[in-house]
N, C-alpha and C positions, 0 to 999 in steps of 0.2 A: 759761448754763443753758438757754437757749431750744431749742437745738441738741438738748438732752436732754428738750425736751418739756417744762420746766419756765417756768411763766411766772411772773416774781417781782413783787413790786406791795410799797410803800413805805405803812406808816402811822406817823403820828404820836400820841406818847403827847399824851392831854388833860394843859393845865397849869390850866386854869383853865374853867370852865363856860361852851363857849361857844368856848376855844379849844383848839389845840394846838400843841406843836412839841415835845416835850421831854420828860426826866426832872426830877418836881419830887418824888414822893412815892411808896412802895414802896406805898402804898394805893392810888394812882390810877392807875400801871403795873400792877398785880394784877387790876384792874377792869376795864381796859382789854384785858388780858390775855385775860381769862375770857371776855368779850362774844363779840371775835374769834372765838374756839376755837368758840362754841358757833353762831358765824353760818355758818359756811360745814364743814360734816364732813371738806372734803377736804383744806381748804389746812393747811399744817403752818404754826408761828411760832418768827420766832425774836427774838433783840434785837438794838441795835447802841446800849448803853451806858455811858457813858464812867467807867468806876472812881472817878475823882476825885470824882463828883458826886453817889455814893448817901446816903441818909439815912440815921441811927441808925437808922429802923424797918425798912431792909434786912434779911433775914433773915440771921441768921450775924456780923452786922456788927461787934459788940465783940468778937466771937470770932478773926475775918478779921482786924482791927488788926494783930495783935501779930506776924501771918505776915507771910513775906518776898512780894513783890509777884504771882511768877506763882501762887506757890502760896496768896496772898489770892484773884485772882480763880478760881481752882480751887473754894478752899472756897465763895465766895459764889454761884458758877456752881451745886457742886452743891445750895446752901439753895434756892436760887432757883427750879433744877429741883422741888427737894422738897417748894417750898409752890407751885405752880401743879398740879403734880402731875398731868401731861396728856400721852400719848404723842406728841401734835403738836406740843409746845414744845421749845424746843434755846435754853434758855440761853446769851447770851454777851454780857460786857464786856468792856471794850474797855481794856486796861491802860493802852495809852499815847493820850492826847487823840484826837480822831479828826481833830483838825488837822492832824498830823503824817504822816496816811497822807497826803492831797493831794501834799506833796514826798518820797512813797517813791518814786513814778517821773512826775513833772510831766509830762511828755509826753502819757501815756497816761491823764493827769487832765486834761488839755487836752482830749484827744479828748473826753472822756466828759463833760466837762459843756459843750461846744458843742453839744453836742444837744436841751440846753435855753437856753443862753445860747450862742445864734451873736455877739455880737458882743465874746465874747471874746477877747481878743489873743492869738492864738499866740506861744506862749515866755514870757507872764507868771509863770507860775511856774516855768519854767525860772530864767528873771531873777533873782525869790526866792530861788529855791536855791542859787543859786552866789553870792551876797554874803552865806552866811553858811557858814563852816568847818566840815566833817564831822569 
């Protein structure tokens, strides 16, 4: 993105008063939501929410159930969009764990997170990957 002028910056949902790391509550992501949006008029928001882990008080959520998986997060992407209701927000969950992206190309997860941890071992998640059968 940087290439394109675009500078991205990482926050964390509150789980608790005092902390953060995480999705615990569609009330405390909304809130956190809304703050964001209104602090800064230019940066746009988006998620990176793991499906598995939303609560009943997700919007759409007993609706979403009973669809099949991409077209659950479709529906709950657009409730999602429709109760923050902000042209700088861009819904999105994450269907499959977001563990699983790290061994989509290990390599190039290597690279990217020695830039905050240099003394991880190159090829560690290569290693991972290959002791277990695609």
């Amino acid at each position: 993105l940087l290439p394109l002028g675009i500078y991205a910056d990482v926050r964390r949902l509150r789980t608790s008063k005092g902390h953060r790391g995480g999705y615990t509550s569609f009330g405390k992501a909304e809130f956190d939501i809304g703050q964001w949006l209104r602090e800064d008029p230019t940066a746009w928001h988006t998620t990176l929410i793991d499906l598995y882990g939303l609560d009943s008080g997700f919007p759409a959520y007993e609706e979403a159930r009973l669809l099949q998986p991409y077209a659950r997060v479709a529906r709950l992407e657009q409730a999602f969009g429709e109760r923050i209701n902000h042209y700088r927000f861009i819904p999105y969950l994450q269907l499959h764990e977001f563990e699983a992206l790290l061994f989509a190309d290990p390599v190039q997860t290597e690279n990217w997170l020695q830039l905050d941890h240099p003394k991880l071992v190159a090829g560690s998640l290569t290693a991972i990957r290959q002791g277990y059968q695609t």
